[in-house]
matplotlib code that plots the C-alpha trace (Angstrom):
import matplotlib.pyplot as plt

x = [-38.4, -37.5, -39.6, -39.6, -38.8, -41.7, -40.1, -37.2, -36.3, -33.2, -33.7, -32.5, -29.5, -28.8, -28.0, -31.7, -32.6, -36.7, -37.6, -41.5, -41.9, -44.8, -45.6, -46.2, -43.1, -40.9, -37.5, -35.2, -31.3, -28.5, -27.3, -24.7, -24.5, -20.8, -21.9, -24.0, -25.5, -26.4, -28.3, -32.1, -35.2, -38.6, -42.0, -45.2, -47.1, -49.7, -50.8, -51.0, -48.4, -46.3, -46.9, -44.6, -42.8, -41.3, -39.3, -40.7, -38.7, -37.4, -36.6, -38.3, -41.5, -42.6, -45.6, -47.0, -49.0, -50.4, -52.0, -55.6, -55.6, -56.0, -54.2, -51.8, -50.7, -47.9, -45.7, -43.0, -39.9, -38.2, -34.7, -33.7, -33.6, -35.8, -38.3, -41.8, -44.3, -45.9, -48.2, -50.6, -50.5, -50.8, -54.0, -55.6, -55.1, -56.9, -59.5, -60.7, -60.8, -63.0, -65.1, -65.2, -66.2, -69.0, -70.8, -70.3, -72.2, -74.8, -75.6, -75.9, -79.4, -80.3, -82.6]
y = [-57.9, -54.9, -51.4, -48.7, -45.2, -42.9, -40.0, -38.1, -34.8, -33.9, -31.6, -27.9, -28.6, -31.3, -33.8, -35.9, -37.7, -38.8, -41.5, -42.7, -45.9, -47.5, -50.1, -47.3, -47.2, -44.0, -44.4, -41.6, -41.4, -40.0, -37.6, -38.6, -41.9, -43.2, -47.0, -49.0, -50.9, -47.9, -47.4, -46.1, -45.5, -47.1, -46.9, -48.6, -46.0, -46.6, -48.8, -46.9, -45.1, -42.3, -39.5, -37.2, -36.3, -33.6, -31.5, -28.2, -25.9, -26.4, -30.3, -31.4, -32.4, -33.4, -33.2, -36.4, -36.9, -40.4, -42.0, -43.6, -42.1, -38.4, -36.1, -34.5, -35.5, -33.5, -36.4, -36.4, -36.9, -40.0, -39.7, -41.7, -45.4, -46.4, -43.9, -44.5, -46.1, -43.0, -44.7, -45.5, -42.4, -40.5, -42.7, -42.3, -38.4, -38.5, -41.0, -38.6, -35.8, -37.0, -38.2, -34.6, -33.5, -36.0, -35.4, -31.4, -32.5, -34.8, -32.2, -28.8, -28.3, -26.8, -24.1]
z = [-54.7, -57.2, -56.6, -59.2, -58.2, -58.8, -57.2, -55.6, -53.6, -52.0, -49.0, -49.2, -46.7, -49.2, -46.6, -47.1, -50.1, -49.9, -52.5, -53.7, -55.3, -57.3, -54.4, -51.9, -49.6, -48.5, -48.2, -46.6, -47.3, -45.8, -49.0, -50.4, -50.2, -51.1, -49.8, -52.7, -49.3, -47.7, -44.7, -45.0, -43.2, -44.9, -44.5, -46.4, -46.1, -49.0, -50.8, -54.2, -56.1, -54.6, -57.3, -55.8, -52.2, -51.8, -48.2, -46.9, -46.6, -42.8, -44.0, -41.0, -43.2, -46.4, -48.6, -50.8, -53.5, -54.0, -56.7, -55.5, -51.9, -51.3, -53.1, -51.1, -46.7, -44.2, -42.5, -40.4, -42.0, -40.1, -39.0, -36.5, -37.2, -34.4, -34.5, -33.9, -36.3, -37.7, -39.8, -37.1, -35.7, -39.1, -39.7, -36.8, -36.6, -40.2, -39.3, -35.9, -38.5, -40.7, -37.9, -37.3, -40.0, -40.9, -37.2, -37.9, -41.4, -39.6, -37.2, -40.0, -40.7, -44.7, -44.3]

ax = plt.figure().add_subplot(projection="3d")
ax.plot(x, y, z, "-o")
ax.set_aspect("equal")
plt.show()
């Protein structure tokens, strides 16, 4: 199955190469990449478009905008080929803070 990049950033050490692609998944590069088959990272993280991604300024994080989902998230930037499933984890962070936030709503009285 062919994706269609929607984005790309390189990192400011250039050595990382983030891509964004119209089916939702992230893909991080070693940068540059002399090997056509080269070796990746790759995550479906949403289901929409990825707008943009781009790498904070440390390169250990990077900011997202996505098309039909929130505007803007802070993930991890994965690294290590077997590294943990951040998805979940990212997911369930946001879902506990928006539980937050609707029992701090639930519980305001408007005087």
């Amino acid at each position: 199955m062919t994706s269609i990049i929607s984005t790309a950033s390189r990192s400011a050490a250039h050595d990382l190469l983030i891509t964004g692609d119209t089916d939702g998944y992230l893909r991080l590069f070693r940068y540059p990449c002399l090997n056509p088959k080269g070796e990746y990272n790759e995550e479906k993280v949403y289901s929409g478009t990825v707008a943009c991604a781009r790498f904070l300024f440390n390169d250990r994080n990077i900011v997202t905008v996505v098309l039909q989902h929130r505007p803007s998230v802070y993930l991890p930037v994965i690294a290590n080929p077997r590294a943990r499933r951040w998805r979940e984890r990212f997911y369930q962070e946001e879902l506990e803070d928006d539980r937050e936030i609707d029992s701090e709503i639930d519980s305001t009285t408007f005087e």
